[in-house]
N, CA, C and O atoms as a GROMACS GRO file, in nm:
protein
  360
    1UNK      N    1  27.247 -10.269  11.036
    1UNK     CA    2  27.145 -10.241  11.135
    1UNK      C    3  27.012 -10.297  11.084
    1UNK      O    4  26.962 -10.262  10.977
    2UNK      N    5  26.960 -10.384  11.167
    2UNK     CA    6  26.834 -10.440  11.123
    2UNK      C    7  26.718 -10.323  11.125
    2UNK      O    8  26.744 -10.231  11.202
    3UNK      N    9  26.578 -10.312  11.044
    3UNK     CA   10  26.514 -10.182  11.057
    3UNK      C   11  26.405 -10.238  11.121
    3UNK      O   12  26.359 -10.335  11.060
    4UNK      N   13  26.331 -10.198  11.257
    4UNK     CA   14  26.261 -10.237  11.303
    4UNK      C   15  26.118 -10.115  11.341
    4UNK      O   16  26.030 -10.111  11.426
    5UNK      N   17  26.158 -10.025  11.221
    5UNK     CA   18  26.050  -9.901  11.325
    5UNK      C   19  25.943  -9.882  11.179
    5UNK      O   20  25.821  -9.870  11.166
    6UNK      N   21  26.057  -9.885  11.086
    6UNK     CA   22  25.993  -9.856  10.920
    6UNK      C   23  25.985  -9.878  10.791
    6UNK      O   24  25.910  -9.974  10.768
    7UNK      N   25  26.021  -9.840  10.717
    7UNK     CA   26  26.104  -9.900  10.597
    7UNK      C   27  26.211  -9.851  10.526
    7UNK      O   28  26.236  -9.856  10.406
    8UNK      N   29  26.276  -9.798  10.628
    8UNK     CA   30  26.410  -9.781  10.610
    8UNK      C   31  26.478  -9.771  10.737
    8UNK      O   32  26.426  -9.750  10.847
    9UNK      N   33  26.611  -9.790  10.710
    9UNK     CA   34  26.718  -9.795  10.821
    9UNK      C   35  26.709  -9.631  10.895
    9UNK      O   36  26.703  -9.619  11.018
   10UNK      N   37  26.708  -9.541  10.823
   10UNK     CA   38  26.704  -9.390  10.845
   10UNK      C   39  26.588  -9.363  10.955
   10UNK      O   40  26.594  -9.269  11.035
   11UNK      N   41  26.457  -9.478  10.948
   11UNK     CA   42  26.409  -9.448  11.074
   11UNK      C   43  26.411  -9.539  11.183
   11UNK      O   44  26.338  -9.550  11.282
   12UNK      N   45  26.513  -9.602  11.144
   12UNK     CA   46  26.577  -9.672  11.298
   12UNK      C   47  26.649  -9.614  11.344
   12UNK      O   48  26.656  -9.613  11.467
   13UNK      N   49  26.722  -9.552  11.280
   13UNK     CA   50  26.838  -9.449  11.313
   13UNK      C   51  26.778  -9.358  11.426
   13UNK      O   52  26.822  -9.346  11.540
   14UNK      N   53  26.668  -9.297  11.370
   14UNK     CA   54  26.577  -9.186  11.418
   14UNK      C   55  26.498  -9.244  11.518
   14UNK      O   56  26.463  -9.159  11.600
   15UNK      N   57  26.456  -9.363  11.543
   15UNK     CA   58  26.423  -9.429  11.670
   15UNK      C   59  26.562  -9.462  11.758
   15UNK      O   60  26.507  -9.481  11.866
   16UNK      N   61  26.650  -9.475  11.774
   16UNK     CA   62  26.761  -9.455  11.849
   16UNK      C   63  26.811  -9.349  11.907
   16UNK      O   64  26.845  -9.324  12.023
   17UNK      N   65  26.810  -9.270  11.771
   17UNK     CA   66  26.851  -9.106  11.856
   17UNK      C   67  26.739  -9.081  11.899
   17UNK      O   68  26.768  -9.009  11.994
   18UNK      N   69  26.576  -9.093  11.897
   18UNK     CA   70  26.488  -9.025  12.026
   18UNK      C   71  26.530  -9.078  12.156
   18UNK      O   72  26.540  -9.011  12.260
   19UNK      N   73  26.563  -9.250  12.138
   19UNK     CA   74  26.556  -9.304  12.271
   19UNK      C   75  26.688  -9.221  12.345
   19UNK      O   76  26.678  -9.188  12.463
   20UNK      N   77  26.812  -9.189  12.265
   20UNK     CA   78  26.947  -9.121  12.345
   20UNK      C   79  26.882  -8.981  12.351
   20UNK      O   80  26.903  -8.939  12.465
   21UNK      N   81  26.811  -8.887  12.278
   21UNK     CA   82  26.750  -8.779  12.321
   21UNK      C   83  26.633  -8.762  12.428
   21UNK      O   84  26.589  -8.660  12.482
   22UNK      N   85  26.604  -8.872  12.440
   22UNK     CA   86  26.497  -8.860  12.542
   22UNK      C   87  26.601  -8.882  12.706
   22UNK      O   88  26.554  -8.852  12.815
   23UNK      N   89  26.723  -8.932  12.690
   23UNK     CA   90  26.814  -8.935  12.793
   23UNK      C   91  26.902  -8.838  12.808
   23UNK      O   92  26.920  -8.783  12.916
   24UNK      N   93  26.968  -8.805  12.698
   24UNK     CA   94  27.078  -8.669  12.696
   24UNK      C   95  27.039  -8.591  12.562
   24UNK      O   96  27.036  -8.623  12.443
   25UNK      N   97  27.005  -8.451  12.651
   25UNK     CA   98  26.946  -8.337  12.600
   25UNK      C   99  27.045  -8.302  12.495
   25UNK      O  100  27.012  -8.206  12.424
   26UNK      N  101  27.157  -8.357  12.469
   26UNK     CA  102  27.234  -8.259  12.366
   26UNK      C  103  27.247  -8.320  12.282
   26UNK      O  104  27.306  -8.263  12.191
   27UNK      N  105  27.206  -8.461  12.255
   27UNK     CA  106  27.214  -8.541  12.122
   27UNK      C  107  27.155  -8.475  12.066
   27UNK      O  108  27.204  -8.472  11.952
   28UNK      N  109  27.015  -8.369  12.077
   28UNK     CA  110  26.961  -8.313  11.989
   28UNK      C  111  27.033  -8.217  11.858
   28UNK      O  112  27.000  -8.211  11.740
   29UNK      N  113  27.104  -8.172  11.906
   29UNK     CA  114  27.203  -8.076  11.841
   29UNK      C  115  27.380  -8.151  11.808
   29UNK      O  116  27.491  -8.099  11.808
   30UNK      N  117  27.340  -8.263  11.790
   30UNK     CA  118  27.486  -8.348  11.744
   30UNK      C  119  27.422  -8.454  11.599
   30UNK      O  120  27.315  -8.511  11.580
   31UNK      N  121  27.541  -8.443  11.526
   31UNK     CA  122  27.542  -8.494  11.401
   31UNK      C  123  27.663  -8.568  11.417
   31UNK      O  124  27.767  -8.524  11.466
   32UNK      N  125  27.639  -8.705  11.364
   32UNK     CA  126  27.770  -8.811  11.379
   32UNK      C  127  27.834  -8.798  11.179
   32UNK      O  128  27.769  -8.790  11.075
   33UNK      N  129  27.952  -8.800  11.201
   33UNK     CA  130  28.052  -8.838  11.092
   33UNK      C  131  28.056  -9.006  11.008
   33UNK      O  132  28.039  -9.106  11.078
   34UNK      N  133  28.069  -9.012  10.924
   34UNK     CA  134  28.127  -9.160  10.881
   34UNK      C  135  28.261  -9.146  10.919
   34UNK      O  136  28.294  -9.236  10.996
   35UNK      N  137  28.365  -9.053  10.889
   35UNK     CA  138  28.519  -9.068  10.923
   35UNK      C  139  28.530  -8.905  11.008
   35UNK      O  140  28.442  -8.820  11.017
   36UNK      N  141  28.648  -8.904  11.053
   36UNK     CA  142  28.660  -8.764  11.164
   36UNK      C  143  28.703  -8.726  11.073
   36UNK      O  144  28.750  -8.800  10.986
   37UNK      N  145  28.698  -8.540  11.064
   37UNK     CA  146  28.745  -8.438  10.979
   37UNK      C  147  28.850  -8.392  11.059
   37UNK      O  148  28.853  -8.390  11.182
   38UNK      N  149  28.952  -8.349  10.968
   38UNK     CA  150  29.092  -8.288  11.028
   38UNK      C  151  29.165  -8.245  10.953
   38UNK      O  152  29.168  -8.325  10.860
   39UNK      N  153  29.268  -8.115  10.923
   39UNK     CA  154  29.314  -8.024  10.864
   39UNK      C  155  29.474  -8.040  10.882
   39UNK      O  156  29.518  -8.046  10.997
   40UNK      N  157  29.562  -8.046  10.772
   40UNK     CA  158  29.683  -8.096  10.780
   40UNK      C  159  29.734  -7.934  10.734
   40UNK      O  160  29.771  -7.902  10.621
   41UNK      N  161  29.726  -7.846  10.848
   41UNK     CA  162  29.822  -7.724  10.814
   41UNK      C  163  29.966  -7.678  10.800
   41UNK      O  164  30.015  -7.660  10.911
   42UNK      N  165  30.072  -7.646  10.675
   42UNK     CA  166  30.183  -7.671  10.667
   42UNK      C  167  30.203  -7.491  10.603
   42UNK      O  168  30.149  -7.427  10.512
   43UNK      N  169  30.327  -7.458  10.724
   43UNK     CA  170  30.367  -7.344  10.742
   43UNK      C  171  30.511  -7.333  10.691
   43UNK      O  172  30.607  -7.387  10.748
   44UNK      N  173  30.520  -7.248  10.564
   44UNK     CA  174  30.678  -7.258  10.498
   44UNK      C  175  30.698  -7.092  10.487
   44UNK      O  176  30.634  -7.032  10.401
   45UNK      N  177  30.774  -7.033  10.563
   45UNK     CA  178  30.776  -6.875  10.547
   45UNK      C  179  30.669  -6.833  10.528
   45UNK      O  180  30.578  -6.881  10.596
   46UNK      N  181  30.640  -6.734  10.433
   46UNK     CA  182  30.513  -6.712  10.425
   46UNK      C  183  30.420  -6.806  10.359
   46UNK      O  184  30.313  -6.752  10.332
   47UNK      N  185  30.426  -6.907  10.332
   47UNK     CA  186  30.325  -6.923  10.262
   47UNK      C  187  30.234  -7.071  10.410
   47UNK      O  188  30.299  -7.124  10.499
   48UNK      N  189  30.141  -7.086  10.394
   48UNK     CA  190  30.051  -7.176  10.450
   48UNK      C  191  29.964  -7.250  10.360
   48UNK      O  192  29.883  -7.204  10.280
   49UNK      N  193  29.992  -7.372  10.385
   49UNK     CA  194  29.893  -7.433  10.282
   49UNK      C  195  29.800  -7.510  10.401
   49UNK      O  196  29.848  -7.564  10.500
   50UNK      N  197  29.681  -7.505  10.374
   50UNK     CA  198  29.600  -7.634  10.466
   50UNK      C  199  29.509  -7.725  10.377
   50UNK      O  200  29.446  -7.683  10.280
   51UNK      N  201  29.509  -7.850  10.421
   51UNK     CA  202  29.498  -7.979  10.326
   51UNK      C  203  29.361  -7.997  10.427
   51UNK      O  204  29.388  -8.022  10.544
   52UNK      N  205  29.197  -7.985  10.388
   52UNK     CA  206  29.111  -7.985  10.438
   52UNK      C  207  29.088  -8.102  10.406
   52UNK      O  208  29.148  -8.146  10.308
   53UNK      N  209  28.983  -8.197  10.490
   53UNK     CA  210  28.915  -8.299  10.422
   53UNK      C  211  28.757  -8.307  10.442
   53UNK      O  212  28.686  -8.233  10.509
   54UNK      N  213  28.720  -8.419  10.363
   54UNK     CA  214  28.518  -8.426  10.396
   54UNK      C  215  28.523  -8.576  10.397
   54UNK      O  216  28.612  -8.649  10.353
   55UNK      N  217  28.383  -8.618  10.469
   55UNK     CA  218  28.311  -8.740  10.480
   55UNK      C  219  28.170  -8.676  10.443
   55UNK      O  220  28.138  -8.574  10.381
   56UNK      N  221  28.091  -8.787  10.512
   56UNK     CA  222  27.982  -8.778  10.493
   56UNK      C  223  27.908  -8.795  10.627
   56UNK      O  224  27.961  -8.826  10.733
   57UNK      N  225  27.784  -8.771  10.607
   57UNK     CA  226  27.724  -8.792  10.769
   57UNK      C  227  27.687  -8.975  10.770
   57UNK      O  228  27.680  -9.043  10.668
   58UNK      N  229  27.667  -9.030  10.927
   58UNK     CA  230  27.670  -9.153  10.930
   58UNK      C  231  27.532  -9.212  10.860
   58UNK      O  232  27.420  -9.168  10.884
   59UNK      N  233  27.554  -9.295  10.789
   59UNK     CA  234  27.432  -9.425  10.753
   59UNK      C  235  27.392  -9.294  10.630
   59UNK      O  236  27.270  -9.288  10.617
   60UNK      N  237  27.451  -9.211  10.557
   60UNK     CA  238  27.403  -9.154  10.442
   60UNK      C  239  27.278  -9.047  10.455
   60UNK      O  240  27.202  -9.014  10.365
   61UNK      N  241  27.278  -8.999  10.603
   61UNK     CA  242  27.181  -8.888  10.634
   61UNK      C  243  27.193  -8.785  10.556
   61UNK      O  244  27.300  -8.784  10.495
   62UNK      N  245  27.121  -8.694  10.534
   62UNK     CA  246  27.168  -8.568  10.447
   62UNK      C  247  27.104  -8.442  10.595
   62UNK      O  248  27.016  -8.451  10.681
   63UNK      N  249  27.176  -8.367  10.569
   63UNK     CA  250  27.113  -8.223  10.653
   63UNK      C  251  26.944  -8.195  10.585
   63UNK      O  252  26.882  -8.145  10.678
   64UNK      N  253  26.892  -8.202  10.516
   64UNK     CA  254  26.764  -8.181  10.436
   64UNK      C  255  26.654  -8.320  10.492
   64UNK      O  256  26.532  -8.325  10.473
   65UNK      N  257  26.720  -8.399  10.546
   65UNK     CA  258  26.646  -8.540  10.587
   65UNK      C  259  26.658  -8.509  10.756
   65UNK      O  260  26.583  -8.564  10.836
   66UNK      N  261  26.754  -8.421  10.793
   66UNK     CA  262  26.758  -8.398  10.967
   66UNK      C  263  26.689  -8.274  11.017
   66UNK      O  264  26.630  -8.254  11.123
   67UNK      N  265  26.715  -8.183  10.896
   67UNK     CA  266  26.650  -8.016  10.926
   67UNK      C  267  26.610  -7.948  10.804
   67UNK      O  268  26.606  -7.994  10.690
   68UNK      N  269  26.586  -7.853  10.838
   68UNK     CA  270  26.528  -7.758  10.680
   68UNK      C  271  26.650  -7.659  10.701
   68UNK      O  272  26.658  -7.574  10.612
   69UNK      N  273  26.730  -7.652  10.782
   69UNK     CA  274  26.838  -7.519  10.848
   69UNK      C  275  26.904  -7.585  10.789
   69UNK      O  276  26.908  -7.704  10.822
   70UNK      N  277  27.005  -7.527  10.652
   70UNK     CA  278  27.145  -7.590  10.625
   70UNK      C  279  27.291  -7.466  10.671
   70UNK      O  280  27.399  -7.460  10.612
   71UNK      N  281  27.254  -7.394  10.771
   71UNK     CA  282  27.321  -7.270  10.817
   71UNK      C  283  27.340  -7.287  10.964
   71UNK      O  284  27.254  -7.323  11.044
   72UNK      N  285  27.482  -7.250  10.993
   72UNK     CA  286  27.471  -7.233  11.127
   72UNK      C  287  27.378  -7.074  11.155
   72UNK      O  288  27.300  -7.025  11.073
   73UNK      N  289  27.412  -7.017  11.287
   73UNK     CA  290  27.342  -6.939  11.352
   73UNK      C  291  27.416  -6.841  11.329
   73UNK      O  292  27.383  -6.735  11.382
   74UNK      N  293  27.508  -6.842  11.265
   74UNK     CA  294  27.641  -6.716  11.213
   74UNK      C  295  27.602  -6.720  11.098
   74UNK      O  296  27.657  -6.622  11.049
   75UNK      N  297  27.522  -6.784  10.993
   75UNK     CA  298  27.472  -6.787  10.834
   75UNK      C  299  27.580  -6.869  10.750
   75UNK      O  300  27.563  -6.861  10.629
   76UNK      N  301  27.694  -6.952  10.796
   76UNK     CA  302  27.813  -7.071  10.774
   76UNK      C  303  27.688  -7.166  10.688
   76UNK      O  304  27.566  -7.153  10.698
   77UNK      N  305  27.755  -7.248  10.616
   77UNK     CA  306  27.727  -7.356  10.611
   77UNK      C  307  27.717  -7.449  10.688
   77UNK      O  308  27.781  -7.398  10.779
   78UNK      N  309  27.672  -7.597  10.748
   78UNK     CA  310  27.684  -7.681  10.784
   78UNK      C  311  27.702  -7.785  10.723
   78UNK      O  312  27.603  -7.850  10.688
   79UNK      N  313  27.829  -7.829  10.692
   79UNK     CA  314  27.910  -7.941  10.594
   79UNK      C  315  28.008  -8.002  10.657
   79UNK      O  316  28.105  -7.950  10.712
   80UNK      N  317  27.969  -8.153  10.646
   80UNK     CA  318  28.102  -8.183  10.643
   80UNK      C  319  28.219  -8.191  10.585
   80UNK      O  320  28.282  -8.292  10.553
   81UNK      N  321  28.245  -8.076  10.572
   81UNK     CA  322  28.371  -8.052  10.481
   81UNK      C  323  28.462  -7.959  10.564
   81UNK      O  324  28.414  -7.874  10.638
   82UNK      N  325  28.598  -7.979  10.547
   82UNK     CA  326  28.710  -7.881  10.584
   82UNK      C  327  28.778  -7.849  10.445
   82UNK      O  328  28.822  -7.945  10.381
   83UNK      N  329  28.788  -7.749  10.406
   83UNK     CA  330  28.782  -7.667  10.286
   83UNK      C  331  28.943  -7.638  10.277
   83UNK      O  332  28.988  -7.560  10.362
   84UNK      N  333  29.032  -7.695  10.180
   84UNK     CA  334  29.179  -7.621  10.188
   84UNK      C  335  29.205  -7.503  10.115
   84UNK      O  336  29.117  -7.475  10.033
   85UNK      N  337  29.300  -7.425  10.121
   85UNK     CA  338  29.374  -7.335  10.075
   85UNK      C  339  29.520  -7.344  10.076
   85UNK      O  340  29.596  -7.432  10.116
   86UNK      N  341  29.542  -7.206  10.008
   86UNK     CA  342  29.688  -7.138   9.984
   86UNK      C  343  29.718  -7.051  10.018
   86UNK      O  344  29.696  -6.970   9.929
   87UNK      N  345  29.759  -7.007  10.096
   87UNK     CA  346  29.781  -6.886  10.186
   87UNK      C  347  29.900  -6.802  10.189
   87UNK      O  348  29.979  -6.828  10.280
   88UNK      N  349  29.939  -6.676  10.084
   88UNK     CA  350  30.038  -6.578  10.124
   88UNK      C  351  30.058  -6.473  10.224
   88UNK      O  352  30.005  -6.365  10.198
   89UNK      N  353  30.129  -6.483  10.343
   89UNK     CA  354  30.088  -6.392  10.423
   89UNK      C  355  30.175  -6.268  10.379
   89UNK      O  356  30.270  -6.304  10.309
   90UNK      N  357  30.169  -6.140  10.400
   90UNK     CA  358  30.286  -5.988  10.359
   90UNK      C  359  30.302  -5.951  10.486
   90UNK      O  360  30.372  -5.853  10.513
   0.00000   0.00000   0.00000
């Protein structure tokens, strides 16, 4: 991406998403991925294992460079991460 707003790509970025926020109100509250997150859950009697994965946000944004909120509105994290486990159910 050529940078045409600053001196860095991060505020071209940020001149793009005003111009799509100034058109659709909900880009405001969307964060793009480098790769899609998805959870490979595997169910053997009791046990469950889920195989989480992470990326990163696109062009190397950090949540601290988009907001000062690193929490959802439930007090969660906001990561891109899907977190695995091991799961015994009784």
């Amino acid at each position: 991406m050529r940078d045409t707003v600053g001196d860095t790509k991060w505020e071209a970025v940020l001149h793009a998403l005003k111009l799509l926020a100034d058109r659709f109100e909900w880009v405001n509250s969307t964060l793009v991925y480098e790769e899609p997150l998805y959870a490979i859950v595997t169910v053997e009697g009791t046990h469950v294992r889920i195989e989480g994965t992470e990326t990163r946000m696109l062009h190397g944004v950090t949540l601290d460079a988009v907001t000062d909120k690193i929490y959802s509105s439930r007090g969660r994290t906001c990561e891109p991460i899907i977190r695995s486990a091991d799961i015994t159910l009784h």
